[in-house]
N, C-alpha and C positions, 0 to 999 in steps of 0.2 A: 504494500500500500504506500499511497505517496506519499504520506503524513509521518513515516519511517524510514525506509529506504525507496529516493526515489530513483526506479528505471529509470534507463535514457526514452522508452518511448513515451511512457508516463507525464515526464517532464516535460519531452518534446510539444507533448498535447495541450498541457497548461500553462507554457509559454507562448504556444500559438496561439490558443485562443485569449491572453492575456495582452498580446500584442495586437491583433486585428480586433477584438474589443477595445483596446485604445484609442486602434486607430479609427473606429465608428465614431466614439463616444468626440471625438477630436475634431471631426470635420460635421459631425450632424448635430451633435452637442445631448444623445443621448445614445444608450443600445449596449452600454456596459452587459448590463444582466444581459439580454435578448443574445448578444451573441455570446459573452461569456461562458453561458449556462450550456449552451448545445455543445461545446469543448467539456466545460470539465466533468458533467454530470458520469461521462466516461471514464474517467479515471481519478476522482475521488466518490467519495462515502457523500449518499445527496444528502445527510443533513450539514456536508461540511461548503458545499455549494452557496446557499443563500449567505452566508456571514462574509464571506471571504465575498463574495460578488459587490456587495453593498461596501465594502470599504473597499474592494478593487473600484466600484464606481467614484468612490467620492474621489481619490488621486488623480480620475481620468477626469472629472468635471472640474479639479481644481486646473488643470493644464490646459484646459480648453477654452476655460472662463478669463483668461488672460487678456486675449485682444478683444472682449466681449461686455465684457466687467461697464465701459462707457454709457449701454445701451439696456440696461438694464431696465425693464418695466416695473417697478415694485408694484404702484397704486392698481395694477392689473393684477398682478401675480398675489395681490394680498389675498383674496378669495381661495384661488388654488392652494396655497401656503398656509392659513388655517385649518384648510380642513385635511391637506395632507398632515400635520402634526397629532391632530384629533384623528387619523386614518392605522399612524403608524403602529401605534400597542395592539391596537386590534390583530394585523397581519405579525404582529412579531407574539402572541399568544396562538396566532393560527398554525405558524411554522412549530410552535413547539409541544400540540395536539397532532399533529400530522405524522403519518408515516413515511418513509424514505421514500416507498415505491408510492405511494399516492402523488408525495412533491414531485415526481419524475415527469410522471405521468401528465401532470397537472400544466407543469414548464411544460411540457413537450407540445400537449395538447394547443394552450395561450401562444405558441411560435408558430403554430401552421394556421391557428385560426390571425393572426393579425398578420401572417404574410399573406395570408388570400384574403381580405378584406383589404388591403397597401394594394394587390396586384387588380383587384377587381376594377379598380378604380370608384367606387363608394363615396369614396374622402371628396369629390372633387363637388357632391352636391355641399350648400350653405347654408348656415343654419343664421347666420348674424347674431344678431344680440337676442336671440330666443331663451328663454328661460333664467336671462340674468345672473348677478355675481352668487345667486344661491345655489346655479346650478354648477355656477366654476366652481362654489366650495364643495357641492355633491361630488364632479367628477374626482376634485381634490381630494376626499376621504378615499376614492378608489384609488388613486394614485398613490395615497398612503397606506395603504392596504397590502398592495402589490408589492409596497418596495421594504416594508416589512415584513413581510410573507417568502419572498425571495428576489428582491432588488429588484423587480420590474417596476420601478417608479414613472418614468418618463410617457411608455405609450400610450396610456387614457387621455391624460392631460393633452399630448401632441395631437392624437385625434380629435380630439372634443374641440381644439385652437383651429386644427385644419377645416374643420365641420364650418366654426364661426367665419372664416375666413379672412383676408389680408395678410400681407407681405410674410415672405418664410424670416425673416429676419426679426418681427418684429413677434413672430410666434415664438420664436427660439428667444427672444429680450423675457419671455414668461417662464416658459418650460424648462430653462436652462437653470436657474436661480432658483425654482421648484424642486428642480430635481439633487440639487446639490443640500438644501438643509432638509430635504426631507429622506433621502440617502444618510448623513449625518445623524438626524434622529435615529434613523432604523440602526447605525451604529452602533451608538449608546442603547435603544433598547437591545439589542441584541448582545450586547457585552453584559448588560445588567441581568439577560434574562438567561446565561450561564452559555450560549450559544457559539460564542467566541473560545474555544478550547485550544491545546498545543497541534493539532492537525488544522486547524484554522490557521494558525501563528507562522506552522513550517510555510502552508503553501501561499500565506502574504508572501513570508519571504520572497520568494521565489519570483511572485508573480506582478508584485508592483513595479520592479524598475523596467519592465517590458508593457506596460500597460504606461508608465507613464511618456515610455520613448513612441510608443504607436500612439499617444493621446496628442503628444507634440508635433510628431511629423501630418497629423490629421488635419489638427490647428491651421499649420501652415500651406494646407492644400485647399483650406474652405472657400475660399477665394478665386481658385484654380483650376481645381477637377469642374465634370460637366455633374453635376446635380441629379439629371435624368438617368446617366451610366452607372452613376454607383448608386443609388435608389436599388436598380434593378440588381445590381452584382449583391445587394446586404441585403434585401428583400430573398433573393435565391437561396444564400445563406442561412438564413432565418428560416426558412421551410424548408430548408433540406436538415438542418439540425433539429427544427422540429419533428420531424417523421423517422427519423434515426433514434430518437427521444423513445417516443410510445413505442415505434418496434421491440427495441430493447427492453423496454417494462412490460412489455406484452410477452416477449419472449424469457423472461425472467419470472413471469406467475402461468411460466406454460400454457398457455395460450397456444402458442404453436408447436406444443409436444415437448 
């Protein structure tokens, strides 16, 4: 196990996905967990997954918030940011009721249903200012829910922003700033609620200076790359490690013999 002696392919796996989660989290300003989780769920213990995801995220959102930090929306983001704080106990009690292979399952299942709802094209109808700052704080507890649960903070809130519509930049001035103290809460609850252990600690080790080097080189391509190209390249990703996910859980409670 990795959390003792890690193999080289072991390793190989949680550096990969540690660094291409970086490098999401760096150029989109969210997708730590989303892609993290379809990497290590393979080769660590899933309840050592959500802990180490939520503080892999907060290092990748602290590198990405750099040239960003100017554009910050608060008076927007206050709604989502209340009610993620008020979202987070709830999902960090839910992760520690839960069973390994349910949390598997559960990630696995949440990666293929929001890459096929990204791929559908859905997102592109508008909702505007419908249901007001009480539905941001709604979608907020679910954001805080998720990312206590297992660091999927970012995709409710980014759909629910895409849904309302206006500029990607000015989506990410919300969701960016949301998903970093509410990522930090699920931290501390997660350290408080005994979830943070020595197999959490080894595979920070390991995993932060490659998540913050893919968070940095992201950073600096946000600007650069085409939007549309890597949508579809981390959207692919995202549904292929979700469907690798449930097989695996499915073939782990023999399902398939």
């Amino acid at each position: 196990m990795l959390a003792s002696l890690p193999d080289i392919s072991s390793l190989t796996i949680l550096l990969l996905g540690a660094l291409t989660a970086g490098f999401v989290t760096g150029f989109a300003g969210f997708g730590t967990g989303l892609v993290a989780s379809g990497f290590w769920f393979h080769v660590l213990p899933a309840a050592t997954v959500p802990p180490l995801v939520v503080m892999a995220s907060v290092a990748a959102q602290l590198v990405s918030l750099i040239g960003l930090r100017p554009r910050f929306d608060w008076p927007q983001a206050a709604p989502y940011l209340i009610g993620g704080i008020l979202g987070v106990p709830l999902g960090v009690m839910a992760l520690a009721a839960a069973s390994p292979d349910l949390l598997r399952t559960a990630v696995g299942i949440f990666l293929v249903l929001y890459a096929l709802v990204q791929f559908s094209g859905l997102l592109r109808l508008q909702i505007g200012g419908w249901g007001g700052r009480s539905s941001d704080a709604a979608v907020g507890i679910g954001g805080g829910i998720m990312g206590g649960f297992a660091g999927l903070s970012g995709p409710l809130p980014l759909i629910w922003l895409q849904l309302r519509g206006g500029p990607a930049t000015g989506q990410r001035a919300v969701y960016q700033p949301f998903n970093l103290i509410v990522l930090a809460t699920a931290s501390a609850g997660m350290a408080l609620g005994g979830q943070v252990d020595t197999a959490v600690l080894t595979a920070l080790l390991f995993s932060v200076p490659a998540t913050v080097v893919g968070a940095w080189t992201g950073a600096r391509l946000y600007h650069k790359a085409s939007e549309s190209l890597f949508r579809r390249v981390v959207l692919s990703l995202l549904l292929l490690s979700g469907v690798m996910l449930v097989l695996q859980s499915l073939g782990r409670n023999g399902v398939f013999g």
